[in-house]
C-alpha positions as CSV (number, residue, x, y, z in Angstrom):
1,X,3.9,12.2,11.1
2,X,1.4,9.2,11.5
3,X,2.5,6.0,13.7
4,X,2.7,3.2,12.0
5,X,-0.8,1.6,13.3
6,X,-2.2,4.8,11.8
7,X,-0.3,4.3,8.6
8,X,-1.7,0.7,8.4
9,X,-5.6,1.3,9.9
10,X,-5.3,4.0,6.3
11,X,-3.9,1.9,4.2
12,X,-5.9,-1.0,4.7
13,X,-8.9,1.3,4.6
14,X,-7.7,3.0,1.8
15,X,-7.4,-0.3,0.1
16,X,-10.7,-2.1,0.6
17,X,-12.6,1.2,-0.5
18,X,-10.2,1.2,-3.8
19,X,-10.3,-2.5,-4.8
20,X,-13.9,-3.4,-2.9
21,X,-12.3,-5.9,-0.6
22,X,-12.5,-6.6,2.7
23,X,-9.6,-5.1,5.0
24,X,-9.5,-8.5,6.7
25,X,-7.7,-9.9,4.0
26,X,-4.8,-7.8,4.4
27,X,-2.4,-9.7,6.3
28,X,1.1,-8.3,6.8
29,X,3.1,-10.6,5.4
30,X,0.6,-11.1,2.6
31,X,1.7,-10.6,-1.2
32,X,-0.3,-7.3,-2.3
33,X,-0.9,-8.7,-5.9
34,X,-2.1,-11.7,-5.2
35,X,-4.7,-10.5,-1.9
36,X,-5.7,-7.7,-4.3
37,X,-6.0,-9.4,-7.2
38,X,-4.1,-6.8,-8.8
39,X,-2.8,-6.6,-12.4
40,X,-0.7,-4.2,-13.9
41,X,-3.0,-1.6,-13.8
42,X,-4.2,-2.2,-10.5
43,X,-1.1,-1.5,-9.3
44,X,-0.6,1.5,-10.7
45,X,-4.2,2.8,-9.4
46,X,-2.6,1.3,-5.6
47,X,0.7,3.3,-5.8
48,X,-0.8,6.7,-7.3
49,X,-3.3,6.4,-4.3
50,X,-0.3,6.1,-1.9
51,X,1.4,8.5,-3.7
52,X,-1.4,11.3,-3.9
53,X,-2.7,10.4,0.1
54,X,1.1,10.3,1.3
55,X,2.8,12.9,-0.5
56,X,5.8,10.8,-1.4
57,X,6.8,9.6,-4.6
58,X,7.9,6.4,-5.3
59,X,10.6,5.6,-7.7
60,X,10.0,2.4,-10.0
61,X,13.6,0.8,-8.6
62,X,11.7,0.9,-5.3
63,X,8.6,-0.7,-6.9
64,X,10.5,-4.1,-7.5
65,X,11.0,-4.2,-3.4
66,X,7.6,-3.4,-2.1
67,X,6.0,-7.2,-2.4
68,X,3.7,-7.1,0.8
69,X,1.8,-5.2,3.1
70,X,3.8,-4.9,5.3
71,X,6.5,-3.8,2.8
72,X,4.0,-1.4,1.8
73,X,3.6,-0.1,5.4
74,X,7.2,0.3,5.9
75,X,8.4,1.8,2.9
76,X,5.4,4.6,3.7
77,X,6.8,5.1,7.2
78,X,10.2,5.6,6.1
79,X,9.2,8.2,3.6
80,X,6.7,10.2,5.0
81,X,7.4,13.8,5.5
């Protein structure tokens, strides 16, 4: 199981390889949309690379609660195996 400064040093690695950002953008409380510049098929891409890297799935009803970063970082923690 990976701590959660592990789960965020990946993610936010993770994430400015994916959408060629800089990782210094990423601020927890920061909307993932809007830092991302994400549309709708963005954020597909974003939560099938969480999906696939953390071996969890994640159910469209959760979707609607995972707005930022650190949302991001928590819901991950909570579901890792």
């Amino acid at each position: 199981m990976k701590t959660r400064e592990e789960i965020i040093e990946q993610v936010n690695s993770l994430l400015a390889e994916e959408f060629e950002t800089e990782d210094s953008n990423f601020a927890p409380d920061a909307n993932l949309k809007d830092a991302l510049n994400l549309d709708s098929i963005n954020l597909v891409d974003l939560i099938a690379l969480v999906q696939y890297t953390y071996k969890i799935t994640i159910p469209v009803e959760d979707l609607k609660n995972i707005h930022t970063f650190n949302d991001l970082y928590d819901y991950i923690e909570q579901h890792q195996k």
